[in-house]
BADOKE-806577 format. One record per residue (C-alpha): residue in one letter; x, y, z. Coordinates in steps of 0.2 Angstrom, whole numbers, plus 2048, in hexadecimal, padded with zeros to 3 digits. Each point is the difference from the previous one (the first is absolute). Example, Ala and Ser with C-alpha at 12.3 -4.5 7.8 and 13.67 -1.06 7.14 Angstrom:
a83E7EA827
s8068117FD
// end
This chain:
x800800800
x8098117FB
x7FD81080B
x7FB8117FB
x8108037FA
x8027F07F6
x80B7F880B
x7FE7ED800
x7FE7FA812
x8067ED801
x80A801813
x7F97FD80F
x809803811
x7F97FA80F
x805803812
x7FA7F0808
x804807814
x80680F807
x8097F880B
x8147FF7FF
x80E7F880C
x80D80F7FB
x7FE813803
x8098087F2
x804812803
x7F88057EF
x7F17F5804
x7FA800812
x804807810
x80B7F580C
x7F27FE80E
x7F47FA7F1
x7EF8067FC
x7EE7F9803
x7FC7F27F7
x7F17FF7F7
x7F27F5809
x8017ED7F7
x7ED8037FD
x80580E7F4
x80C7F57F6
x7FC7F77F3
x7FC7EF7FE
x8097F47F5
x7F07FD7F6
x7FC8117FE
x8118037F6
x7FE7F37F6
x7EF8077FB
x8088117FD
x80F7F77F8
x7F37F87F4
x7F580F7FC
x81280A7FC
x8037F17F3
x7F28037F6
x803812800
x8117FA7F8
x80D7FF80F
x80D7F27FD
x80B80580D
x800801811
x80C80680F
x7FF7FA812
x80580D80E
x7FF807811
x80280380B
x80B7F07FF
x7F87F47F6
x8077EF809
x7FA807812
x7EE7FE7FA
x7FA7EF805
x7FD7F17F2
x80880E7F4
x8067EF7F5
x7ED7FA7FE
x7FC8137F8
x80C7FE7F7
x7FA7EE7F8
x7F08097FE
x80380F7F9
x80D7F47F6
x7EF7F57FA
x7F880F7F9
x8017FE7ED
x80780E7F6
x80C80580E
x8137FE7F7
x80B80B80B
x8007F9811
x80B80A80D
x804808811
x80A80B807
x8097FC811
x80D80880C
x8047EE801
x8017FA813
x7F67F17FD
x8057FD7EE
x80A7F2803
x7F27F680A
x7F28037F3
x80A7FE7EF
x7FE7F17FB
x7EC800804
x8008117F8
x8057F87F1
x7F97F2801
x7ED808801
x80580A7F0
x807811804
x80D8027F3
x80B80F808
x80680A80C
x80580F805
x80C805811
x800810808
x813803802
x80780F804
x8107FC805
x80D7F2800
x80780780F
x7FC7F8811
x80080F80D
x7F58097F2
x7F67F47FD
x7FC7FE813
x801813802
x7F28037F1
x7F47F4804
x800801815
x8097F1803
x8007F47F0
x80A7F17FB
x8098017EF
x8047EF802
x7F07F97FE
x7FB80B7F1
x8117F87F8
x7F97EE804
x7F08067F6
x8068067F4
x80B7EF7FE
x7F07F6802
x7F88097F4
x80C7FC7F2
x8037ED807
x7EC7FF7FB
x7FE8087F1
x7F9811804
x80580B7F2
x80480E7FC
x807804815
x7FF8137FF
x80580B80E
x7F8810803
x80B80E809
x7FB811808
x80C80C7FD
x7FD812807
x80880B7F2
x8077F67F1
x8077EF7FF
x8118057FC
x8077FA814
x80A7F4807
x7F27F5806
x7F87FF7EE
x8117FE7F8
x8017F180A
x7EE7F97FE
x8048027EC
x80F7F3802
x7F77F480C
x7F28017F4
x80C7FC7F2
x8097F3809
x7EF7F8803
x7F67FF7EF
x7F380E809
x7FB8117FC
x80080F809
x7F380F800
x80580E80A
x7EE80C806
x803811804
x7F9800813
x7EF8077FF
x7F180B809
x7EF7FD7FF
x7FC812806
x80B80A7F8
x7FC7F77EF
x8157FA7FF
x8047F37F4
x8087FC7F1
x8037F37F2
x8087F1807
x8127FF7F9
x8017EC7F8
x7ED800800
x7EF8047FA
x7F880B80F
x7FE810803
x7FB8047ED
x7F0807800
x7FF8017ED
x8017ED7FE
x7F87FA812
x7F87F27FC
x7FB7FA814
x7F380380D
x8017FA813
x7F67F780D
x802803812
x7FF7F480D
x7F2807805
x7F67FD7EF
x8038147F8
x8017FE7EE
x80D80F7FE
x8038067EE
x811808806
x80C80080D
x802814801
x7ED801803
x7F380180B
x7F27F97F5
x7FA7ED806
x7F37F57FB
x7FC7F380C
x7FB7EE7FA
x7F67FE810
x7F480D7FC
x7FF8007EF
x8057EE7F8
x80F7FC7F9
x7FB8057EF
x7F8812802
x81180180E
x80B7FD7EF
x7F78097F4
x7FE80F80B
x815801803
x8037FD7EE
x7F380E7F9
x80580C80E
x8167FD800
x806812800
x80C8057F1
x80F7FE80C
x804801811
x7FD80C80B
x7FF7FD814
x7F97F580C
x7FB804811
x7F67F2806
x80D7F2800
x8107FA803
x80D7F67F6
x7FE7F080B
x7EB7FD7FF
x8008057ED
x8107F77F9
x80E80C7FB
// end
């Protein structure tokens, strides 16, 4: 289905929970926020149903996120679902990797086909420093687990505050090349101020060509990311939700007041 300004929407993004077990300084204040009640959070059939609805609108790819994806309970069985729903071809999720290693091979095995790692540095102390106490180590054995099982392609997706011309993505390059993974380095961003940028290495961040709408945990069809407009599939449907996010999306981003990065999925 194309929008008002002939853009062909065929991406959806879904945060699943917007629950995380990091607090990245970019992302969420170190004592954490409140959670949304699990009432409010949708159930695993009801985004299958919205999954399906987006399909025959023309969406062949869909995004897990956060949140953190892999701290949502039984996330392996959505993704066998939503993995099920024919017409679906791109399959993936993006992770800050803590738990990668021990869901990998199910992952896999219940048809996602990729991944993609939050890493912002290959430092240790950094690491721990940005994300209020993380283990870099066990992002590294996800990373490897991935790979061992097929996931492909392994991108890693780094915050960078000015440019990506620093030691940190320097070195993130060369493990990327060492490794067969690629690296996409996102200018840190601002919701209220209407901040962002294309994505160096990727596609977002374009608004000419965006091809993607969002569904929050909490079942807001949200036509983009640096807006307040949501359509929620409670209320309305899935169908009148997706149609209303597709027929309203803005010409390009502006800002967004009403949410954060971790309940709409960055």
């Amino acid at each position: 289905m194309y929008d008002p300004y002939n853009r062909n929407i065929s991406y959806l993004r879904i945060s699943v929970t917007d629950r995380c077990n990091l607090r990245c300084q970019y992302c969420m204040p170190e004592e954490g926020v409140a959670m949304l009640p699990h009432a409010e959070i949708l159930t695993f059939d009801e985004i299958v149903e919205v999954v399906k609805f987006a399909v025959a609108l023309g969406v062949y790819k869909i995004r897990l996120t956060g949140g953190e994806p892999l701290v949502r309970r039984g996330i392996v069985d959505l993704v066998r679902m939503i993995a099920g729903v024919n017409g679906i071809t791109d399959l993936a999720m993006t992770t800050n990797g803590i738990l990668l290693s021990e869901f990998a091979k199910d992952l896999k095995n219940a048809g996602l086909n990729r991944v993609n790692v939050s890493l912002d540095t290959l430092n240790p102390d950094h690491f721990r420093e940005i994300t209020r106490g993380g283990d870099i180590q066990k992002v590294f054995d996800g990373i490897k687990a991935a790979k061992a099982v097929g996931l492909s392609p392994i991108k890693l997706n780094a915050v960078v505050k000015g440019h990506s011309r620093t030691d940190d993505a320097d070195l993130l390059r060369k493990f990327a090349s060492d490794n067969g993974l690629e690296v996409r380095f996102i200018k840190q961003m601002s919701l209220e101020d209407g901040s962002f940028s294309v994505v160096e290495g990727g596609e977002g961040g374009d608004c000419n060509f965006c091809n993607r709408i969002r569904l929050t945990a909490n079942g807001f069809v949200k036509p983009c990311l640096f807006n307040n407009l949501g359509y929620s599939v409670r209320e309305l449907g899935p169908r009148e939700a997706l149609y209303s996010a597709i027929r309203n999306k803005p010409e390009s981003g502006t800002t967004n007041t009403s949410g954060e990065f971790y309940n709409i999925g960055g």
